[in-house]
C-alpha atoms as one frame of an Amber mdcrd trajectory, in Angstrom:
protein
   0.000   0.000   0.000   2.956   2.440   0.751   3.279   3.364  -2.728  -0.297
   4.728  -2.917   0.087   6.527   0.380   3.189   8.498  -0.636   2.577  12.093
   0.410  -1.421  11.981   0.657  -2.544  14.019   3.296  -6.508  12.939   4.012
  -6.082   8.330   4.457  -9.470   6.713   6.272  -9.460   2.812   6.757 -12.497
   1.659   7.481 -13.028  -0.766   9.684  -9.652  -1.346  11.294 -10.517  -3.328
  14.127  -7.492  -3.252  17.003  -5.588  -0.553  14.799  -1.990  -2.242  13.807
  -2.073  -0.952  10.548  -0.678   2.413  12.076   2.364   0.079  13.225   2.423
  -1.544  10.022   2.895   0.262   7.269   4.310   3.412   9.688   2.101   6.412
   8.903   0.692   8.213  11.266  -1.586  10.291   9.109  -3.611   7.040   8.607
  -7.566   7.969  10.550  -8.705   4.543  12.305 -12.372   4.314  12.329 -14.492
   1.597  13.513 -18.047   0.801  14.456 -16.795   0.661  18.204 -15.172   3.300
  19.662 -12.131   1.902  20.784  -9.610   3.906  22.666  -7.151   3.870  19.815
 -10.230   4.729  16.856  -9.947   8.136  15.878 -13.559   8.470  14.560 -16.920
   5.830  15.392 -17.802   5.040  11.324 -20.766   2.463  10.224 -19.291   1.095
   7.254 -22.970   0.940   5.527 -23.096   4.763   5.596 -19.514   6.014   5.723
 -20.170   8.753   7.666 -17.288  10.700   8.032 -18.961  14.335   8.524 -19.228
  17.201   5.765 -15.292  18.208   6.390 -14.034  14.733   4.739 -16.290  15.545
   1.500 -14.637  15.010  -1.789 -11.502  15.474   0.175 -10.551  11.573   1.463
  -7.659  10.453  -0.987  -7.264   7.373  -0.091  -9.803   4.436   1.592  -8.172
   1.441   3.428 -10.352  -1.490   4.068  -8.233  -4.950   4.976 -10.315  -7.724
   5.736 -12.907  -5.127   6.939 -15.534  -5.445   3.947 -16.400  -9.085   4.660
 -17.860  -7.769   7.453 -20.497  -4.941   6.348 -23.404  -5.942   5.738 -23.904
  -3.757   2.974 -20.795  -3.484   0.551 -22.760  -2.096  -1.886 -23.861   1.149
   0.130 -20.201   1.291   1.810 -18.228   1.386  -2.148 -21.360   4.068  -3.377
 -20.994   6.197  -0.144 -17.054   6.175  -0.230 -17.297   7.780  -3.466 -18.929
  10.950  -2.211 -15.789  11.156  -0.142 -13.062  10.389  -2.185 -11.443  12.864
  -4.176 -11.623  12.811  -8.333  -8.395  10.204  -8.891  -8.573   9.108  -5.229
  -8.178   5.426  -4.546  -9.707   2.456  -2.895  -7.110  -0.139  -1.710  -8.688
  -3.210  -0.407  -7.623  -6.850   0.757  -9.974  -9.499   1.479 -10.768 -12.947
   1.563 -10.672 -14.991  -1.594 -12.911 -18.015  -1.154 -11.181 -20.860  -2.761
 -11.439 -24.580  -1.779  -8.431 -24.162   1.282 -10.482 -21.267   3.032 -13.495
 -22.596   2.893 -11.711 -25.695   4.525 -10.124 -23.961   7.124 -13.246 -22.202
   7.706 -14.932 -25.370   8.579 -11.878 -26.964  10.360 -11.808 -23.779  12.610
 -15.458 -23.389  13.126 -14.935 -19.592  12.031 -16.653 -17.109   9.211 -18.765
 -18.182   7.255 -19.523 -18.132   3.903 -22.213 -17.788   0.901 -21.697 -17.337
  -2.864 -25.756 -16.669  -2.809 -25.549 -13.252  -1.646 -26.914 -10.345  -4.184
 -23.771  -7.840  -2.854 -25.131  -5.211  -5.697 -28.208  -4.863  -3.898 -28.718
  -2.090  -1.003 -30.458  -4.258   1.053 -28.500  -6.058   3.764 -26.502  -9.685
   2.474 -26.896 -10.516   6.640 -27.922  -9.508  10.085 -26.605  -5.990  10.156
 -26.615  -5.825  14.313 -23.349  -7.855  15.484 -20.024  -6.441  13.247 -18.805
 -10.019  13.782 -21.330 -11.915  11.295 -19.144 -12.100   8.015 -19.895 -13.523
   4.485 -16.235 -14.282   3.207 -17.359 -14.796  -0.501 -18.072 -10.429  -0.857
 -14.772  -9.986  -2.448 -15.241 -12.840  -5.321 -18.572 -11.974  -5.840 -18.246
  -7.969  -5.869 -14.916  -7.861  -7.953 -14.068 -11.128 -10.188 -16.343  -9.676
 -12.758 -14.471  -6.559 -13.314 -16.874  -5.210 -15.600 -19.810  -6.220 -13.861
 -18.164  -4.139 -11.096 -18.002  -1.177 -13.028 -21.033  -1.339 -14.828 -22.709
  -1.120 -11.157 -19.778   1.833 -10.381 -19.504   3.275 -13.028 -17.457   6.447
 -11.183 -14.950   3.775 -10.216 -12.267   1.727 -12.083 -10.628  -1.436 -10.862
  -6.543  -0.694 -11.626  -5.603  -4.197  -9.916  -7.386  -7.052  -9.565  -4.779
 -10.015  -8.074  -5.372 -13.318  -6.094  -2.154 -13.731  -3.773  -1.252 -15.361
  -0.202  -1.620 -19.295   1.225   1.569 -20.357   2.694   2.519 -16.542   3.775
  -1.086 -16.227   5.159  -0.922 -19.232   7.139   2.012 -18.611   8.749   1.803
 -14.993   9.453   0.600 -15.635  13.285  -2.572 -13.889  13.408  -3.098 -10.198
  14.164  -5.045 -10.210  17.476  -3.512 -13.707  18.666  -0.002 -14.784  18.534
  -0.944 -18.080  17.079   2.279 -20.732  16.500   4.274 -20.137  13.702   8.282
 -20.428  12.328   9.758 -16.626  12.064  11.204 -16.595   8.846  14.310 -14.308
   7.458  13.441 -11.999   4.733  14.916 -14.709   2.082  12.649 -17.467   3.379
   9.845 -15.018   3.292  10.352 -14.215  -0.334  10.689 -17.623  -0.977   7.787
 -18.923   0.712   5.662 -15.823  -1.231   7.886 -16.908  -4.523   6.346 -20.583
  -4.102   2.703 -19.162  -3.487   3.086 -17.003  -6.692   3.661 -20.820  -8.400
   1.050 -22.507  -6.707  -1.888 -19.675  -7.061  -1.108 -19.127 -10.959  -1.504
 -22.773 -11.231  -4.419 -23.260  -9.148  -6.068 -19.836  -7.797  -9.668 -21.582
  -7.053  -7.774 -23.861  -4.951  -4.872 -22.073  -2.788  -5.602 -18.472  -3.322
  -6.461 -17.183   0.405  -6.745 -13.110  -0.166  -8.143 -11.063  -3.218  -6.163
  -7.795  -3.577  -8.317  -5.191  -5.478  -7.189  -1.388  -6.435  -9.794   1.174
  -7.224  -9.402   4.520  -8.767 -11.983   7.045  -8.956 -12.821   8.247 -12.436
């Protein structure tokens, strides 16, 4: 993301949970907003109406949502409010869950999100019970972006600059983000080979291994 971030002043992520993308990625400019007010959210935002006040209008220029979307009831009504936000060539960076046979394995093994490839996510009306921010569909990405022109027909003010399926073994041994979960710490080599080998086996067989959906978005 640090490419896109490069000396924008106005960043929102939506939807960023305990707040280590700060830590991350190292910029501070970054505004964490979440439908609870934690102590380290900057601003209380519902995701379904992206409402960041009159001062953010047409001035955002740049919306963060990792592995936020999944969990908005709404995508639709989050992408069409974002855009009366985001500036004219303002962009959208998003990474999320790419349901291919190994999630929706682990999702089962685990007992954790759940998933449906049923859902109309270009409709306004809700794809789930909008009242707990925990209920997820893990499916949104595929369905809202593998069609990149259906995508755009729908958004027509938008237009998808990146569109990539990435991540299984470097996903699965990253350690989690709110648990330390066990893993083997790997030197910068092993961790480019590791992502080098995931490259292979996701080019080869992205329905299968593919865990995360990377999509860009620029506003028209």
């Amino acid at each position: 993301m640090k490419k896109y971030l490069h000396k924008k002043k106005i960043i929102v992520e939506l939807g960023s949970g305990n707040g280590c993308i700060k830590k991350i990625i190292n910029n501070k400019k970054i505004i964490l907003t979440d439908i609870i007010k934690y102590p380290w959210i900057d601003k209380k935002v519902d995701m379904r109406k992206v409402n960041l006040g009159k001062k953010y209008y047409k001035k955002v220029d740049i919306f963060i949502i990792n592995h936020s979307l999944h969990h908005c009831s709404s995508p639709y009504l989050t992408l069409r409010h974002m855009g009366n936000y985001l500036k004219k060539n303002g962009y959208i960076l998003i990474n999320e869950p790419e349901t291919s046979f190994f999630l929706k394995l682990f999702q089962v093994i685990l007992d954790d999100e759940g998933w449906s490839l049923r859902s109309k996510v270009f409709s306004r009306r809700n794809i789930f019970n909008p009242k707990s921010p925990w209920i997820s569909n893990t499916a949104v990405a595929q369905l809202m972006f593998k069609n990149t022109q259906k995508f755009e027909n729908y958004f027509p003010e938008y237009k998808i600059i990146e569109n990539k399926l990435s991540k299984f073994l470097v996903f699965l041994n990253s350690g989690g983000v709110n648990s330390n979960f066990l893993h083997i710490k790997l030197n910068k080599f092993l961790l480019n080979l590791t992502d080098f080998l995931d490259k292979i086996l996701i080019s080869l067989f992205p329905s299968i291994f593919a865990l995360n959906r990377k999509i860009i978005i620029k506003k028209r």
